[in-house]
C-alpha positions in Angstrom: -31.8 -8.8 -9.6 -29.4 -6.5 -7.8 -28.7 -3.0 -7.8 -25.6 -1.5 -6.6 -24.2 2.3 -6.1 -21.5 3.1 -8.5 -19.3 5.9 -7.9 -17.6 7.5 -11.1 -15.0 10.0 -10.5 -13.3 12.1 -13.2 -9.1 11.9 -13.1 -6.7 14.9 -13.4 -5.8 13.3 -16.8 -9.4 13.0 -17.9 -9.8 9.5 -17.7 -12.6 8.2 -15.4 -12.1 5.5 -12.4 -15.5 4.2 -11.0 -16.0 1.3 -8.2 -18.7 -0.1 -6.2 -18.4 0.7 -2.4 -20.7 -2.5 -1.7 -18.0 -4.8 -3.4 -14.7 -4.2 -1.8 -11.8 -4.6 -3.9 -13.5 -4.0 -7.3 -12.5 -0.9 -9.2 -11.6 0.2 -12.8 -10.5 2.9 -14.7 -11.0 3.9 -18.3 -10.1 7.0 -20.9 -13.8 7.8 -21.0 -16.9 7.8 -19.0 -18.5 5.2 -21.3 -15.3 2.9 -21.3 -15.3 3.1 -17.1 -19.2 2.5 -17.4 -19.0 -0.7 -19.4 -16.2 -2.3 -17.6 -17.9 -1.6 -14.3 -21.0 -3.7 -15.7 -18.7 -6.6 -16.4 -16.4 -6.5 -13.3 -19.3 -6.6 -11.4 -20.8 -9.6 -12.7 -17.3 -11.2 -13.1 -16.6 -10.4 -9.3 -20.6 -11.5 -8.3 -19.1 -14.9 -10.3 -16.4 -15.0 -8.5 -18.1 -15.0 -5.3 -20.4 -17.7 -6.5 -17.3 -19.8 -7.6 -15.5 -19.5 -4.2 -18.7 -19.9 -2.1 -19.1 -16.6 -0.1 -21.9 -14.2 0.3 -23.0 -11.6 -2.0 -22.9 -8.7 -0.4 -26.5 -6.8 0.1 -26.7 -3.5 -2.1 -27.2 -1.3 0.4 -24.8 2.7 -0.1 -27.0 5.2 -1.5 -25.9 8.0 -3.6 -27.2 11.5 -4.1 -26.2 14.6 -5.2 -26.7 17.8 -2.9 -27.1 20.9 -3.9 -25.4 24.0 -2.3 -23.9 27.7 -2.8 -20.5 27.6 -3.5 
């Protein structure tokens, strides 16, 4: 099993977008956090399938994420 980084960001509307910087191309967005959460899970595996299907690599997880703390 795999893990990969996945990056939600809130819109201006108050949607939410997320993607997965180690699987280029694959994004989504949805009107709430939980929507952009679930289709994340299944465009990943759809897009890992679709790698499998067309023969190429599946990329290594390797981006980390953190939050950092400062003073604003």
């Amino acid at each position: 099993m795999r893990e990969y980084a996945v990056i939600y960001e809130r819109g201006n509307d108050g949607g939410w977008g997320a993607y997965a910087p180690d699987l280029p191309g694959l994004g989504v967005v949805g009107d709430s956090f939980e929507e952009a959460e679930q289709l994340i899970r299944e465009g990943i595996a759809i897009h890992i399938d679709g790698l499998k299907e067309d023969g190429l690599p599946i990329p290594e997880p390797t981006t980390l994420a953190a939050r950092v703390a400062v003073a604003a």
